[in-house]
DRENDO-1510 file (C-alpha; in Angstrom, 1 decimal, always signed):
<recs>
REC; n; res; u; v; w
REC; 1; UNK; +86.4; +95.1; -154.9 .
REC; 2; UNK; +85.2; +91.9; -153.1 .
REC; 3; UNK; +84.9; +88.8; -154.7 .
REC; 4; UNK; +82.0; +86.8; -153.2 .
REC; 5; UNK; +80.0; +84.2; -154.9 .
REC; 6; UNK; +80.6; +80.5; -154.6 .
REC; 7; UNK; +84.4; +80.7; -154.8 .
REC; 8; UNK; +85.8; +77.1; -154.1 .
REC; 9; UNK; +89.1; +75.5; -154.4 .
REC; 10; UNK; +88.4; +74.6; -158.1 .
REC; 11; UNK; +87.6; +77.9; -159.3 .
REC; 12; UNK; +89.3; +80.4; -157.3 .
REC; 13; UNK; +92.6; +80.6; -159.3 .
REC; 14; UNK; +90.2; +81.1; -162.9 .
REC; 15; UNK; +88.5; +83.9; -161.1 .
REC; 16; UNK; +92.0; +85.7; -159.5 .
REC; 17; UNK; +93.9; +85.8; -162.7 .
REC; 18; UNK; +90.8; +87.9; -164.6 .
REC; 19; UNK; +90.4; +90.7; -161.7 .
REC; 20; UNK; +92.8; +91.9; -158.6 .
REC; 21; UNK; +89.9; +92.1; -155.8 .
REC; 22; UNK; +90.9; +93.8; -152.5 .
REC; 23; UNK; +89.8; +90.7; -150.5 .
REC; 24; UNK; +87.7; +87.8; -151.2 .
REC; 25; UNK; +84.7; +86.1; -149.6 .
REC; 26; UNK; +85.2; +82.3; -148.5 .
REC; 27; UNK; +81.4; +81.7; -147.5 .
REC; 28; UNK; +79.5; +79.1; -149.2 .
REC; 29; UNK; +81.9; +77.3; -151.6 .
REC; 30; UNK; +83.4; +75.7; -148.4 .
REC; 31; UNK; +80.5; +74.9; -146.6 .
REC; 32; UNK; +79.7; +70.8; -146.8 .
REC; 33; UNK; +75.9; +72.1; -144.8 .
REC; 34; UNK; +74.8; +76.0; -144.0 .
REC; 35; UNK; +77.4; +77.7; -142.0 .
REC; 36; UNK; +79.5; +74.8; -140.8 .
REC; 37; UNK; +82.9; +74.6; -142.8 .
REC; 38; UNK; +84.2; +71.8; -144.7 .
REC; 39; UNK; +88.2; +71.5; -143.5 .
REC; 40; UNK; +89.5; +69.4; -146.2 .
REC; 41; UNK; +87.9; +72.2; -148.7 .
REC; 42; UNK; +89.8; +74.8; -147.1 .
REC; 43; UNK; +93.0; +73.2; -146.8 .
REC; 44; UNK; +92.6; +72.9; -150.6 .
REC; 45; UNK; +91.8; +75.8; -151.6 .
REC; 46; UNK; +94.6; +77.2; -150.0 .
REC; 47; UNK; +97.3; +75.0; -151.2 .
REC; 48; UNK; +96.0; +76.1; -154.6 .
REC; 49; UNK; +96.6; +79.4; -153.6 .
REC; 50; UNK; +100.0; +78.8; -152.3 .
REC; 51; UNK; +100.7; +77.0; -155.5 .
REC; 52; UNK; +100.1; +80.1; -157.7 .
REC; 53; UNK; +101.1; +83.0; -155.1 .
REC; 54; UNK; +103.8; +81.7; -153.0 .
REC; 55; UNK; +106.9; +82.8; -153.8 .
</recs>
């Protein structure tokens, strides 16, 4: 399973600790405009990430 629909930095945690997806989709809840990333988004999402997974 792939989780893909609007995951940002705020909600990706609530959304990992209810299902163990194979991968995940980091599309458009990191986008600030269509296709173009926003870099302080993604560096925030993944120290959330770290935060919870790193060991």
């Amino acid at each position: 399973m792939i989780i893909r629909w609007g995951l940002t930095p705020d909600n990706i945690l609530d959304d990992l600790i209810h299902v163990y997806p194979n991968g995940v989709d980091l599309s458009s809840g990191l986008e600030f405009v269509l296709g173009n990333k926003d870099i302080d988004t993604v560096a925030k999402l993944f120290a959330n990430l770290k935060s919870k997974f790193a060991s």
